[in-house]
MOPAC internal coordinates of N, CA, C and O (Angstrom, degrees):
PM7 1SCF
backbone

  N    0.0000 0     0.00 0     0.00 0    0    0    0
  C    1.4305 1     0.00 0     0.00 0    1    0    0
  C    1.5249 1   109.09 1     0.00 0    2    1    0
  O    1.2310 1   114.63 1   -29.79 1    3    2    1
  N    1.1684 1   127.77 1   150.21 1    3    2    1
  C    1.5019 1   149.99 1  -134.08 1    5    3    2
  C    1.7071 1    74.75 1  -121.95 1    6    5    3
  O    1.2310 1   124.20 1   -15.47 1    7    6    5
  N    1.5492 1   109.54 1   164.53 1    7    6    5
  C    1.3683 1   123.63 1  -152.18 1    9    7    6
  C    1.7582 1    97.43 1  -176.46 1   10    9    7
  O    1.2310 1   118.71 1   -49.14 1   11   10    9
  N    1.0842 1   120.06 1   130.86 1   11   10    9
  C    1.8661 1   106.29 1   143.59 1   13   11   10
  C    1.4181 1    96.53 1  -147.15 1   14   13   11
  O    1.2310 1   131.01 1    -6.59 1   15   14   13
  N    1.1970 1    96.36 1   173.41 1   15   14   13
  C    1.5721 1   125.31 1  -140.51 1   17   15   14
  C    1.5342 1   124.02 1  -144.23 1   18   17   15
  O    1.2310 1    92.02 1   -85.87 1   19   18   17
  N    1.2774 1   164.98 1    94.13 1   19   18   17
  C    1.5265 1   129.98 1   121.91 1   21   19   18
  C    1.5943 1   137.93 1    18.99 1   22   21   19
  O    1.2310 1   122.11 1   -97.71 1   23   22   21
  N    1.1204 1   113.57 1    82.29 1   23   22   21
  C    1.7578 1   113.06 1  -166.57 1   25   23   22
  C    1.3172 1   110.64 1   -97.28 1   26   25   23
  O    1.2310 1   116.14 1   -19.27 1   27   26   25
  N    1.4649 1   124.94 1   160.73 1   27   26   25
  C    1.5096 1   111.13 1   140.14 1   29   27   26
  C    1.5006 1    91.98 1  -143.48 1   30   29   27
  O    1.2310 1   132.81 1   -27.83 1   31   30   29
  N    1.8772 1    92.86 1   152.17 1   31   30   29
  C    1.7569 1   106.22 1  -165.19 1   33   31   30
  C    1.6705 1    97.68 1   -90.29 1   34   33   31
  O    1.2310 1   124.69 1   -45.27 1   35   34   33
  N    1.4143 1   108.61 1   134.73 1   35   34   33
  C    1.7062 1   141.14 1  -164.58 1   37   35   34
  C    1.7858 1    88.58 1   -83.13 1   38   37   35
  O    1.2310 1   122.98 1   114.63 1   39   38   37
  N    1.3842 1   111.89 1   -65.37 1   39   38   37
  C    1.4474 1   138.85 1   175.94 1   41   39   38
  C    1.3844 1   149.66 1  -143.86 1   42   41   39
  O    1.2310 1   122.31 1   -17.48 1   43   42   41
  N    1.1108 1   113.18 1   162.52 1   43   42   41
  C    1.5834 1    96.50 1  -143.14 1   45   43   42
  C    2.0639 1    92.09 1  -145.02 1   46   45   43
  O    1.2310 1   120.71 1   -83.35 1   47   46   45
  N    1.0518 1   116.25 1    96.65 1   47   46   45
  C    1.0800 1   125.56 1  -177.40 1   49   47   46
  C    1.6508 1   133.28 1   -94.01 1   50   49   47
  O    1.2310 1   116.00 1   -78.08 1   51   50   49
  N    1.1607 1   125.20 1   101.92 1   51   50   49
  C    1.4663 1    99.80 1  -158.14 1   53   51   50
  C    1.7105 1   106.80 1   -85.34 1   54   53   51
  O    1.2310 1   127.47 1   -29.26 1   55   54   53
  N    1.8314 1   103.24 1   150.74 1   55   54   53
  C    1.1533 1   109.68 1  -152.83 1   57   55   54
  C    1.0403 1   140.38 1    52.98 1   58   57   55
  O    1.2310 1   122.74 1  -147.83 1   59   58   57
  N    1.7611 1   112.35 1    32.17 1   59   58   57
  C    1.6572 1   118.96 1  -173.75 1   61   59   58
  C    1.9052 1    99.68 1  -148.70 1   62   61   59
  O    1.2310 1   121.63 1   166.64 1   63   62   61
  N    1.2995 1   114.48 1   -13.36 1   63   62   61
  C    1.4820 1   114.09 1  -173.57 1   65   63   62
  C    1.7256 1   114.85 1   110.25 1   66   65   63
  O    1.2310 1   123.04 1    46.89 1   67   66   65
  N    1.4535 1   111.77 1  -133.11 1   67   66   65
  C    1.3978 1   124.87 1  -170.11 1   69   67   66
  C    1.0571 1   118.58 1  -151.33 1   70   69   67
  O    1.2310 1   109.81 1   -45.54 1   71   70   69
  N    1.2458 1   136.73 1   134.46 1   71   70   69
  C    1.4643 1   106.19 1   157.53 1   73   71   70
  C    1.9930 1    94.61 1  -108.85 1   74   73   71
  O    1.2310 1   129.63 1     0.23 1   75   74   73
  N    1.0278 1    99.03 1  -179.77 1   75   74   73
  C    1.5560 1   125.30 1   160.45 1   77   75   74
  C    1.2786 1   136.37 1   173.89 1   78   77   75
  O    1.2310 1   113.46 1    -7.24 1   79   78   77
  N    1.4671 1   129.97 1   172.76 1   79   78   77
  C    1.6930 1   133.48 1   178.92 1   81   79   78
  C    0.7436 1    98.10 1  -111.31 1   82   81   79
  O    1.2310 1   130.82 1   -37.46 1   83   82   81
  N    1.7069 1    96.73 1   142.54 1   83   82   81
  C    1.4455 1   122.32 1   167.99 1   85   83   82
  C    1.4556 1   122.03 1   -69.18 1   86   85   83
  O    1.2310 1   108.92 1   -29.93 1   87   86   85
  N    1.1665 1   138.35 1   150.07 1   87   86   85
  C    1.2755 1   116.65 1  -175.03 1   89   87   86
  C    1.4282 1   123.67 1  -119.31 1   90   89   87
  O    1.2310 1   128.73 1  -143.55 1   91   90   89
  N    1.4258 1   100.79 1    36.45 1   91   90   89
  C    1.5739 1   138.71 1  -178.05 1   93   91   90
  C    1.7562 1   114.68 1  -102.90 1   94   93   91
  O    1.2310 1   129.74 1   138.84 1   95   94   93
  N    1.3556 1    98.82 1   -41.16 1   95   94   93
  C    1.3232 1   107.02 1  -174.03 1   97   95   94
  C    1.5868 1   116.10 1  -156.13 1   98   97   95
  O    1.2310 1   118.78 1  -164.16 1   99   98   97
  N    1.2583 1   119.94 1    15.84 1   99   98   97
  C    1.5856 1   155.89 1   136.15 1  101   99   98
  C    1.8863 1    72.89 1    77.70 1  102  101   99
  O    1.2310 1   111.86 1  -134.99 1  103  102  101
  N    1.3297 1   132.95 1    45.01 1  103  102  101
  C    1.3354 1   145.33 1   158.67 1  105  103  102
  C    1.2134 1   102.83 1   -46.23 1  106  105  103
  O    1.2310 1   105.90 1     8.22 1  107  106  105
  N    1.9391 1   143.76 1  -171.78 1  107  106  105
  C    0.8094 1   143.43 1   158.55 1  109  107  106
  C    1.6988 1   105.35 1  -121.46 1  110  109  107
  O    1.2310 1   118.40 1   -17.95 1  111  110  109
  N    1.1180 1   120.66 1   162.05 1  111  110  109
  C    1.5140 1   108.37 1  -163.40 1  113  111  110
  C    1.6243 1    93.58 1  -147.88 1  114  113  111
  O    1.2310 1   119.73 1   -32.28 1  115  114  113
  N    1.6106 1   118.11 1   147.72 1  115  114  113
  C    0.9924 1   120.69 1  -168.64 1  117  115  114
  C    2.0452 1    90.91 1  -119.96 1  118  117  115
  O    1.2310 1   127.10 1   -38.02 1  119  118  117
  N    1.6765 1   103.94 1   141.98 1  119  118  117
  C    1.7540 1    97.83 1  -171.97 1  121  119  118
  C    2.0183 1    74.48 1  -142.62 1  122  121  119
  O    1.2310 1   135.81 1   -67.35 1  123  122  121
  N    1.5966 1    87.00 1   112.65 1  123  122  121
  C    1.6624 1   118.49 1   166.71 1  125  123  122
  C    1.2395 1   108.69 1   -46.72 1  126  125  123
  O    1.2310 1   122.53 1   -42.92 1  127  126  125
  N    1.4559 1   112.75 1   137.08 1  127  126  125
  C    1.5798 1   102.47 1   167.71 1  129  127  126
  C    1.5760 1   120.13 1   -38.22 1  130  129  127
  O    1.2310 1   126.04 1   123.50 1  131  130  129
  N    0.8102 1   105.99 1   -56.50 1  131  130  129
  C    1.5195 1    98.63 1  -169.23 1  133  131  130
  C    1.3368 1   127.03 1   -74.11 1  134  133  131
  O    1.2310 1   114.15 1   168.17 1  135  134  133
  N    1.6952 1   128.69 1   -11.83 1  135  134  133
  C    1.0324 1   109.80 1   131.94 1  137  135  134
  C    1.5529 1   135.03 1   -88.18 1  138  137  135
  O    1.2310 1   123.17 1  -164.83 1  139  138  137
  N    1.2211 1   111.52 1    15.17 1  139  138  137
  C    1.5624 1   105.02 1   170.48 1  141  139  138
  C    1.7699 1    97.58 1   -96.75 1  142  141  139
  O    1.2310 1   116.67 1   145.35 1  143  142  141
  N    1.5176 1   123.94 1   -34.65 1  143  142  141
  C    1.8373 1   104.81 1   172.38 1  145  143  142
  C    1.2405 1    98.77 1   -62.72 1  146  145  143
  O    1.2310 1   115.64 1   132.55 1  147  146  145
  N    1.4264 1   125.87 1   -47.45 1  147  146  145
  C    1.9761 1   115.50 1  -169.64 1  149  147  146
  C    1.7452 1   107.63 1   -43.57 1  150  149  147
  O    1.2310 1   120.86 1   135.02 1  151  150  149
  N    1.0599 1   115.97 1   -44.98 1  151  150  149
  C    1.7785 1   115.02 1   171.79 1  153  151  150
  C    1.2004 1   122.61 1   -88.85 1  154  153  151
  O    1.2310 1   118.20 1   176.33 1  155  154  153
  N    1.7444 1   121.03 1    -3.67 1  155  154  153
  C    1.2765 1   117.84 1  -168.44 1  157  155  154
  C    1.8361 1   125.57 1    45.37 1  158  157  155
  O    1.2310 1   127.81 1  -151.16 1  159  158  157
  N    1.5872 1   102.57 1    28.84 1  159  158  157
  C    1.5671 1   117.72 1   179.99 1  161  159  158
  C    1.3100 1   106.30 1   -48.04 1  162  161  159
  O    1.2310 1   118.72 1   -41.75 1  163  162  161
  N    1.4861 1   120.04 1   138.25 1  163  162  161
  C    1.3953 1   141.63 1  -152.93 1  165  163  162
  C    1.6993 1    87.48 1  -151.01 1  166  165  163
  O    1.2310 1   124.38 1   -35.62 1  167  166  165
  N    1.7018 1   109.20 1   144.38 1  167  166  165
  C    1.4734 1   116.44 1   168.69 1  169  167  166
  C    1.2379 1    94.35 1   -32.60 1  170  169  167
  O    1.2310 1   123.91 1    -9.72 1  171  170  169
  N    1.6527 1   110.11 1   170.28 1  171  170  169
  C    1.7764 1   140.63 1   145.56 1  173  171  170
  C    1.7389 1    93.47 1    76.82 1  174  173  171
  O    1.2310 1   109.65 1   150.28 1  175  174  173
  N    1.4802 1   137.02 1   -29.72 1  175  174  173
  C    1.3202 1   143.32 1  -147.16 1  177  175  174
  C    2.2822 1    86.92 1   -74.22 1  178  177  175
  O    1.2310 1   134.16 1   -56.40 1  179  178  177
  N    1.4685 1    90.23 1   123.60 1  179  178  177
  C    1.2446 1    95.74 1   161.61 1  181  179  178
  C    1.1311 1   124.29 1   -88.82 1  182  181  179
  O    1.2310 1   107.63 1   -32.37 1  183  182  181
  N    1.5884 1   140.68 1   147.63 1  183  182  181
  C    1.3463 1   138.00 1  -161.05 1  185  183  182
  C    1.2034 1   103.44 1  -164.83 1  186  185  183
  O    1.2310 1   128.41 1   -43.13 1  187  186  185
  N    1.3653 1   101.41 1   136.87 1  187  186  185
  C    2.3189 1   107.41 1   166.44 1  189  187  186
  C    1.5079 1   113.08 1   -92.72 1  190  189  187
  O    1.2310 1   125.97 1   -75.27 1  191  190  189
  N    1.4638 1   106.14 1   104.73 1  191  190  189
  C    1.4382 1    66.99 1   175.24 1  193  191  190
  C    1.7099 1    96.27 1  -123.91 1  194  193  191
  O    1.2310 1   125.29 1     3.06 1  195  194  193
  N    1.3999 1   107.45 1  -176.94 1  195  194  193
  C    1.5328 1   106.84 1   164.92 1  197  195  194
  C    1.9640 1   114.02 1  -109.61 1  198  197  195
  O    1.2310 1   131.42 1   -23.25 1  199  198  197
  N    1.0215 1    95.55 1   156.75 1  199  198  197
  C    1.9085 1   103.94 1  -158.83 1  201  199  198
  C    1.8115 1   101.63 1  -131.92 1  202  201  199
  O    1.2310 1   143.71 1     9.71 1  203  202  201
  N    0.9073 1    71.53 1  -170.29 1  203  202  201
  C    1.7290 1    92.42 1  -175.92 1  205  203  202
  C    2.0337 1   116.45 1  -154.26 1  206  205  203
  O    1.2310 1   132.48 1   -37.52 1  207  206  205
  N    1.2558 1    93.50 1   142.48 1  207  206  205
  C    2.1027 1    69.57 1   172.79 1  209  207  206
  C    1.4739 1   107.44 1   -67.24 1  210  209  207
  O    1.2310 1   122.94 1   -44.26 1  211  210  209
  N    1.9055 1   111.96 1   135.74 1  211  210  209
  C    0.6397 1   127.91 1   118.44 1  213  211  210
  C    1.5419 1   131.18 1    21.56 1  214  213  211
  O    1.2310 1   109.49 1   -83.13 1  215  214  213
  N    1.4626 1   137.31 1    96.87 1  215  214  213
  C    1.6433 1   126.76 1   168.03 1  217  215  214
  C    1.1287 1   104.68 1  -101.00 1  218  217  215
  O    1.2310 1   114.21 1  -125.93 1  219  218  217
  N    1.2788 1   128.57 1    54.07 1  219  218  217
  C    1.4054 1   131.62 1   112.45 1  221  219  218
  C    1.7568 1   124.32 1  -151.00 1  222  221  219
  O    1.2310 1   120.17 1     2.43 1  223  222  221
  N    1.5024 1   117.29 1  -177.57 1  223  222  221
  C    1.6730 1    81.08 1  -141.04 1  225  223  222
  C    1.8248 1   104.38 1   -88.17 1  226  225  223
  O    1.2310 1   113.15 1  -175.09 1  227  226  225
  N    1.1481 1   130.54 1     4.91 1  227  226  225
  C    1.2072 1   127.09 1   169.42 1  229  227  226
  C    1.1998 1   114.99 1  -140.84 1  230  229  227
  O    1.2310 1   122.81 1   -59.27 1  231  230  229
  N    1.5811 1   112.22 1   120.73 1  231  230  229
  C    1.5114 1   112.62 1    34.96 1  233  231  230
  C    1.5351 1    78.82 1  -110.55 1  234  233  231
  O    1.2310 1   122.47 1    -6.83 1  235  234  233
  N    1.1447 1   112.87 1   173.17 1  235  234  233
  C    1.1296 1   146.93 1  -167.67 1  237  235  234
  C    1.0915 1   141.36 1   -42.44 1  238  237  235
  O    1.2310 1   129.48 1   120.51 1  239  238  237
  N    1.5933 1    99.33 1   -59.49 1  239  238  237
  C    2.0003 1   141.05 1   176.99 1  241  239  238
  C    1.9260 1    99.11 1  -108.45 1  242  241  239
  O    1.2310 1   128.57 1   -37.27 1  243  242  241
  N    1.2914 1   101.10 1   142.73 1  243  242  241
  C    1.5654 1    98.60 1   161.00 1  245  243  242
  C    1.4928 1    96.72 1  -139.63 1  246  245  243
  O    1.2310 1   123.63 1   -46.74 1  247  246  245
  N    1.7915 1   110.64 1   133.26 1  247  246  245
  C    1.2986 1   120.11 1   169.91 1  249  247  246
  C    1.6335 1   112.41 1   -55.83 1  250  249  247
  O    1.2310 1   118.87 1   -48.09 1  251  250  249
  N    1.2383 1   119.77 1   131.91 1  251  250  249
  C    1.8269 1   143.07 1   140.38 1  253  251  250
  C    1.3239 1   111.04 1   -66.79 1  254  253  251
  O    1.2310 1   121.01 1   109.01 1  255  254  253
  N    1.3839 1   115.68 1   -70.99 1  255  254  253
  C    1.4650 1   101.08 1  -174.65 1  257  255  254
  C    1.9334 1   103.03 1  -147.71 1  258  257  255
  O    1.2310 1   125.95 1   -29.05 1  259  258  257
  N    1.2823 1   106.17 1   150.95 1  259  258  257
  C    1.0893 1   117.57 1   165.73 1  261  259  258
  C    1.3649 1   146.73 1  -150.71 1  262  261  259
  O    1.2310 1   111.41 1   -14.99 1  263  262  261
  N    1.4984 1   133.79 1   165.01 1  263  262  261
  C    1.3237 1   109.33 1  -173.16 1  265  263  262
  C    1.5251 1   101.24 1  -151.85 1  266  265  263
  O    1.2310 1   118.85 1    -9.12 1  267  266  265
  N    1.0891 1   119.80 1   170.88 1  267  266  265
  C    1.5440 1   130.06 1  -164.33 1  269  267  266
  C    1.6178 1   127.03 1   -75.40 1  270  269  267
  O    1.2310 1   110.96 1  -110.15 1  271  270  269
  N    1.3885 1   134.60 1    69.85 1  271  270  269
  C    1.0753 1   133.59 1  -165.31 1  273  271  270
  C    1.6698 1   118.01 1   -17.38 1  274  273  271
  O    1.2310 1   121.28 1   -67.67 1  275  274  273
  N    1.4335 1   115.16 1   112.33 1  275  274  273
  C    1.4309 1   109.82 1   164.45 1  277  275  274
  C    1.4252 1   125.85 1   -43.63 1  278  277  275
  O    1.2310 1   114.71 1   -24.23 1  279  278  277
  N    1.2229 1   127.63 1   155.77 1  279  278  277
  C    1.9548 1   117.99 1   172.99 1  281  279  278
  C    1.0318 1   105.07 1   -67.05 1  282  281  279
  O    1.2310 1   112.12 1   148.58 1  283  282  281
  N    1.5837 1   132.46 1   -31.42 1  283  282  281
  C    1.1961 1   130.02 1  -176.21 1  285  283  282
  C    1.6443 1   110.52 1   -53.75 1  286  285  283
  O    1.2310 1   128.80 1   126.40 1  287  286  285
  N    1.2875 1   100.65 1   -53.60 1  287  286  285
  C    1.5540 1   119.75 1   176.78 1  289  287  286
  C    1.3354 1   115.50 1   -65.89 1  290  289  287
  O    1.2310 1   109.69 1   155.36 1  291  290  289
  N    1.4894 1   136.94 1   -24.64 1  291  290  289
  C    1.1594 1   120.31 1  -175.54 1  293  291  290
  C    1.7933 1   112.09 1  -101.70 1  294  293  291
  O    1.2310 1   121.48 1  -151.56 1  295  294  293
  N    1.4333 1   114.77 1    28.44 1  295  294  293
  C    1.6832 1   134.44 1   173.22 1  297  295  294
  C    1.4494 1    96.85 1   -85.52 1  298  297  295
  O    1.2310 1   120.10 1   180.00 1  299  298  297

């Protein structure tokens, strides 16, 4: 089952992806290389994204797609 979320990125690895928590259920979330180069995600960077479980068991959630919380949105 499909999910999105409020994130912020934990780590930010180049040529390895993302990780980050959700800030719904302080989950751990896995963001694929290619959507962590599509945003160029950097620590502290808040992001929505929507996920899926994970096929394998940690962390948990892995981002599909995401995008950069507006300021409006992150009040």
């Amino acid at each position: 089952m499909a999910a999105k979320s409020a994130c912020i990125i934990t780590t930010s690895n180049e040529n390895q992806g993302a990780y980050g928590v959700r800030c719904d259920t302080d989950e751990s979330i896995y963001f694929p290389i290619s959507v962590a180069d599509a945003l160029g995600l950097e620590e502290f960077d808040e992001v929505e994204a929507i996920m899926i479980r994970n096929d394998r068991d940690e962390p948990k959630w892995k981002a599909i797609k995401a995008r950069y919380l507006d300021e409006a949105d992150a009040d």
